[in-house]
C-alpha positions in Angstrom: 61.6 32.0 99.0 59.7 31.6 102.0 59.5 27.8 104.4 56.5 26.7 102.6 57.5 27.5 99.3 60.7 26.0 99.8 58.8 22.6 101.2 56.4 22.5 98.1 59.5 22.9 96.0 61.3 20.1 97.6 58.2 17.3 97.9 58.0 18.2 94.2 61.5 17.7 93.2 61.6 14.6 94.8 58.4 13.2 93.1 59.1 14.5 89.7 62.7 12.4 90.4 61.7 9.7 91.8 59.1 9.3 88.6 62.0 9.6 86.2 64.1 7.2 87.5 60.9 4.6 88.0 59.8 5.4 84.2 63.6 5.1 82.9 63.7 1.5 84.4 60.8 0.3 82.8 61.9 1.6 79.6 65.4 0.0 79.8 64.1 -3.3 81.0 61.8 -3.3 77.8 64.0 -4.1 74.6 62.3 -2.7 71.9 63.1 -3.4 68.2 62.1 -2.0 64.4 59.1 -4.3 62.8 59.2 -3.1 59.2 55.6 -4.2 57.4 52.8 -3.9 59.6 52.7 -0.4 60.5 49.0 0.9 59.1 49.0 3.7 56.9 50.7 7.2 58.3 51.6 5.0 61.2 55.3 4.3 60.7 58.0 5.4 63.3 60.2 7.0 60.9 61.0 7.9 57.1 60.7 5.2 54.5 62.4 5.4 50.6 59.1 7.0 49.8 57.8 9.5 52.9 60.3 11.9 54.3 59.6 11.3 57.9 57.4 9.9 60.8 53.6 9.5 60.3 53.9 9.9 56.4 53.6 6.3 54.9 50.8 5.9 52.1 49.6 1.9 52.6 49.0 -0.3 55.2 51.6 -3.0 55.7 54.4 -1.1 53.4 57.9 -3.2 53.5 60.4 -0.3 54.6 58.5 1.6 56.9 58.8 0.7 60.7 57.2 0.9 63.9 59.3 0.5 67.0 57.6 -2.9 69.1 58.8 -4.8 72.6 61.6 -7.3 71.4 60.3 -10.6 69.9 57.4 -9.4 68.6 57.8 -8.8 65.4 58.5 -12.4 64.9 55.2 -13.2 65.4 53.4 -10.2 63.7 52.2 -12.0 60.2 54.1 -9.8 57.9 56.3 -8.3 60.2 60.4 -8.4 59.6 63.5 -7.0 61.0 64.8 -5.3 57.9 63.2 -3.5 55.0 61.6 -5.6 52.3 
């Protein structure tokens, strides 16, 4: 590897680094939480007791399928809960 190479390599490393520790602290400062019935239709976050996995639910608003919101939210989401109905 020749001295420019090896300078592009290093200004890139330390970017790419520097934006992966930035983008983890924002994302462990943010406590997320499950909202279970307000997630529209092939929406939801994960499977449900009808739909084998993400993206699969059939109706807007079903009880046990969840989307994954900022903390306190779902509180104030009219229909939202944090368990399955």
């Amino acid at each position: 590897m020749n001295k420019p190479q090896l300078i592009a390599a290093a200004v890139a490393a330390a970017v790419g680094s520097s934006l992966a520790m930035g983008g983890g602290a924002i994302a462990a400062d943010a406590k997320m939480e499950k909202c279970y019935g307000v997630a529209k239709a092939g929406a939801n976050d994960c499977q449900t007791a009808t739909s084998s996995c993400a993206g699969t639910s059939t109706v807007d608003g079903q009880k046990d399928a969840w989307v994954l919101i900022p903390g306190g939210l779902c509180d104030r989401l009219v229909g939202g809960a944090k368990a399955a109905g």
